[in-house]
Structure formats: structure tokens, C-alpha cells
N, C-alpha and C positions, 0 to 999 in steps of 0.2 A: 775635540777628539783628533783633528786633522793634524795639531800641532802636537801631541802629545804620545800616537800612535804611531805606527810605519804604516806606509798607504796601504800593503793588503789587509792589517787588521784594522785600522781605519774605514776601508769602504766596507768591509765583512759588515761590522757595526753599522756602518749607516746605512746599510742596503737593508741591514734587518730593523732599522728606524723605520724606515720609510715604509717597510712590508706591516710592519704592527704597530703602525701610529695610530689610529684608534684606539688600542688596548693601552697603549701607552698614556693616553691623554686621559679614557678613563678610570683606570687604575693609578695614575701619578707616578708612576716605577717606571725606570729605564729597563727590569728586568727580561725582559719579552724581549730586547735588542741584546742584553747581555748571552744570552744565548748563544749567540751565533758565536760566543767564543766556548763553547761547552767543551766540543771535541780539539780543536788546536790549538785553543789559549791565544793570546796576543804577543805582538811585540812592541816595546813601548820605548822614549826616546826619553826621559825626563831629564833636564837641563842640557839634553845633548849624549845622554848615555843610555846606553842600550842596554835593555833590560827584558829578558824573556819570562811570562808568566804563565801557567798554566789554567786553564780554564774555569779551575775553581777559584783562583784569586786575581781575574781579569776585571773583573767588575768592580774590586778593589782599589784597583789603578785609576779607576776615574775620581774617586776623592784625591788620593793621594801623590796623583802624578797630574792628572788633568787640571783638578782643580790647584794643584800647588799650594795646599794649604800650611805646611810646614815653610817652604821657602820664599811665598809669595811678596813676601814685605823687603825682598833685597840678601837676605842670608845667602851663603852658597853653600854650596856643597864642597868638602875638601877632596883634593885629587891627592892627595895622599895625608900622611900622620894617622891621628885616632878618632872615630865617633865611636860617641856612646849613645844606643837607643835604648830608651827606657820606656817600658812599655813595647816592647819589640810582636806582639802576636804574631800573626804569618810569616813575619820577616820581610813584606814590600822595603820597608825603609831603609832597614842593614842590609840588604841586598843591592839596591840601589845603589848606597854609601861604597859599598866595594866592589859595584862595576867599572865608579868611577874611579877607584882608585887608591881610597882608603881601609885603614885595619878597622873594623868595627868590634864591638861589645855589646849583644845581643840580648839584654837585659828581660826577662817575661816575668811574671806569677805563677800563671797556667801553665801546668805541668807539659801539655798534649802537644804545644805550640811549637816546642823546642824542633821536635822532628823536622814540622812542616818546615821551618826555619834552614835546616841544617838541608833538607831535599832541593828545599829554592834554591842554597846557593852551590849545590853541588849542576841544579840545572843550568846555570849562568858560568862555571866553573870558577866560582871565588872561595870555593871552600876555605883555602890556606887564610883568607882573611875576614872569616867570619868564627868569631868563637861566641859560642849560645851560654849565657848563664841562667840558670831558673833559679829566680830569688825574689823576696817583697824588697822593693828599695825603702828608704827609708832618711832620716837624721841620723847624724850620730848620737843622739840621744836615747839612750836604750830604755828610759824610764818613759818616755815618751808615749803616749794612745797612738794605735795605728788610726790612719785617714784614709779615708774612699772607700769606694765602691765595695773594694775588695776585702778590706777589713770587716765588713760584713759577715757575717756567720752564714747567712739565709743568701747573701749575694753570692758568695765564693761557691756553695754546692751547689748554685744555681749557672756559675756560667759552664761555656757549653767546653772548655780546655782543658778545666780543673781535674786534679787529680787527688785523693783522699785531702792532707792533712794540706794546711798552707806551707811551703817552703820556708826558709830562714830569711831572713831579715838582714838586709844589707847596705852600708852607706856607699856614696860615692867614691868619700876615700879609702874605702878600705878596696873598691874594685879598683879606682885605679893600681891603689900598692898591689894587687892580685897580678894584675895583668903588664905590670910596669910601664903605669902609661904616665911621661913627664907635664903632657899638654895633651887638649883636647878640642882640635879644631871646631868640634859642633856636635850640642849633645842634643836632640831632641825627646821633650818628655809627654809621653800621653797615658799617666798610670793612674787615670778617674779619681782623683781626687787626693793621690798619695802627694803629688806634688807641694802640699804643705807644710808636710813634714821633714822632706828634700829639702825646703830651703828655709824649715824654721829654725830661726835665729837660736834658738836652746840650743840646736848642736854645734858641731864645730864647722864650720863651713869654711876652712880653708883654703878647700881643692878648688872655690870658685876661681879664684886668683890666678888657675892654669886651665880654663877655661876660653874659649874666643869666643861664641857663637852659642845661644841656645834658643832653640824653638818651642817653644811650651803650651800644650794645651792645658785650660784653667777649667777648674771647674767651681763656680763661688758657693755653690750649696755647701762646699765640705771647707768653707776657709775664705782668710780675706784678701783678696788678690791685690788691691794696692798694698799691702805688709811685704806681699813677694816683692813687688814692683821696686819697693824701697829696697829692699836689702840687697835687688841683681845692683841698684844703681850707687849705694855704699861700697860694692867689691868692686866700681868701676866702669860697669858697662849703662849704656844707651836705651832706652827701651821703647819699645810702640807697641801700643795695645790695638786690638782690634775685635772686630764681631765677627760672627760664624760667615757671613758673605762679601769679608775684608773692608766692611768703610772703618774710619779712623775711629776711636774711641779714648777722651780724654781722661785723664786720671782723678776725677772726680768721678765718674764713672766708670771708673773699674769693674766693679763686679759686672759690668752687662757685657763685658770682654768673652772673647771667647778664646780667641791668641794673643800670648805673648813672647814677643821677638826681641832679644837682649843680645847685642852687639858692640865689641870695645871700640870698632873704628864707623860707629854711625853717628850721622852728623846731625 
């Protein structure tokens, strides 16, 4: 927390560790310390950039900034050109992405998320380089079965952003041709389970080839993650797998991965 926060929202938190370590150890939730960011929110540092969040998405910042689960294996973060965040919810990520410095593409499902997304980065004031799309990602295969979570009938009216009907269905290439993106410093993907269909070899997969960097959470229930694994490393790129607490994970066991990190200049 020390390295990932600014010292006052730093000790805020651990002042309120220390006050409800009990409830903390028996409950197993950080929640009773998150608190202390209820009314001012935190300020947080992730790879060196400054990031203001408000109290309802502070507690967030500790998967996504603390733990460094998206960049932990060596990826960076670009200071300028394009990311694409797929799977974008609250907006932590694309907000982040264009503190530092880059245009982002703020990809969701849920309908509700778009706002909270567009308010984050108007509090950080990156607005000008965060554009919110609500869409399913997808293959360009349009004959294709939807994958995850979200394809779900009984999942989608059950998550808590959704909004009546599911949104339209959209490839990668056709966002980048949307938004005129030539290259795409670092996309990261976390859309429960769609991500099979993103990189199933049925569609056209082109746009991977103007791609640098992508961070991918997997999920093996919905798909086979050494099939991804093969196809980032057919278009080129490097890849390391890992588990949800970062030890190594070799490609006979893939599916017990929980990250995968696909890089054109990893050695």
C-alpha cells in the first residue's frame, strides 16, 4: 500500500488496519480498512502516475494498482499512442492509461459503467483522451456462439451495470477502423470469458499484427487457453502465463493460468 498509494492515503488505510485488525483477520476482508477511504477517496501512484479515485473505487485500486496484476510480468504502460481496455468497468485501467499519457478505448458490456467511466476521467481531467464504447467484443466471426459470462442470458440480467437488451457485438478491427487507431501500444483484456472468441482463429485476426503488448485475463471454464497462447505466438509475440498470485505457469498447464502476458520484445 505504501508503494502504490500517496502517504496520506497510505497511512489513512493503515491507520484504519491497524484500528480493525481483528475484524479484519476474522472476517478475511480488507473491507473494515477500506473505509477510511469512503468520504475522500485515495491518491494512488501506479507505475509512477498519478491517479485520483473516489471512495467508492479505492478499494479497487488495491487489486489493480497494488497488486499490479495486469503489468506485473514486465509490460508497461504507454505514455503516449493508443490502449485498448476491453472489459473497461469503472474505468481504474483507462484512466490510469491516460494519466500517463496515452489515448484510450474504453470498451464495456454494461450499460451503467460507461458514466462511472466518463466521471473518473473527467476527475483526473483526461477526459479529451478517454472515449467510452458500450459494446460485446467479440471475433470477427459473426456466425460465431457468444463466450462468457456475459453471454449468459441469467448472467447478463444478473450483473449489477447491465441495462435491458445486451449491446451490439464488436471486433477489434472494426474498433480500431472506428477510432482510427494505426497501432496499439497495450490492450488489456478482462471480458470473463469472451476472450476466446477475441482471439479465435475462425475470425480474421489481423489487427493482431499492429498490436505491441497485451495483458489478458483467461478464464479456462469458457475455452482453451494454450489454443490463445498458440495463436498470440503465430502473430509474433512472446508469452508467459501465470496464476492468480504470479508464480510461473508452464504451457502444459495452461488452463490452471490465470494471466496471460503477450509481448513482441520479450525475451
Amino acid at each position: 500500500m505504501v508503494r502504490c498509494a500517496d502517504t496520506v492515503s497510505a497511512t489513512r488505510w493503515i491507520g484504519a488496519l491497524t484500528a480493525t485488525l481483528p475484524t479484519v483477520i476474522r472476517t478475511r476482508s480488507l473491507i473494515s480498512a477500506d473505509r477510511a477511504w469512503a468520504r475522500p477517496g485515495g491518491v494512488f501512484k501506479p507505475d509512477g502516475t498519478l491517479v485520483r479515485l473516489p471512495g467508492s473505487h479505492a478499494a479497487g485500486a488495491r487489486e489493480m494498482y497494488c497488486r499490479d496484476v495486469y503489468l506485473r510480468s514486465g509490460l508497461t504502460m504507454p505514455r503516449s499512442g493508443w490502449v485498448l481496455d476491453l472489459g473497461a468497468n469503472a474505468g481504474l485501467f483507462s484512466v490510469w492509461a491516460a494519466c500517463a499519457g496515452a489515448r484510450v478505448v474504453a470498451i464495456e458490456a454494461q450499460q451503467k459503467f460507461a458514466e462511472e467511466t466518463r466521471l473518473l476521467a473527467a476527475q483526473n481531467h483526461v477526459t479529451d483522451r478517454v472515449q467510452t464504447l458500450t459494446a460485446m467484443v467479440s471475433g470477427d466471426d459473426r456466425d460465431a456462439q457468444p463466450v462468457g459470462v456475459l453471454a449468459d442470458d441469467a448472467q447478463w440480467a444478473a450483473a449489477t451495470h447491465s441495462a435491458g437488451d445486451r449491446p451490439a457485438y464488436v471486433s477489434i478491427g472494426q474498433v480500431m477502423a472506428q477510432y482510427g487507431i494505426d497501432r496499439v501500444g497495450l490492450m488489456k483484456v478482462d471480458i470473463e470469458g469472451g476472450e476466446f472468441s477475441v482471439f479465435s482463429p475462425a475470425g480474421d485476426l489481423a489487427w493482431l499484427e499492429h498490436v505491441d503488448q497485451i495483458a489478458l485475463e483467461v478464464h479456462p471454464e469458457f475455452g482453451d487457453v494454450g489454443a490463445v497462447v498458440e495463436t498470440l505466438r503465430r502473430y509474433g509475440f512472446s508469452v508467459l502465463l501465470q496464476g492468480n498470485e504470479g508464480e510461473r505457469v508452464g504451457d502444459v498447464e495452461a488452463n490452471d493460468a490465470a494471466y496471460a502476458y503477450a509481448s513482441r520484445d520479450r525475451k
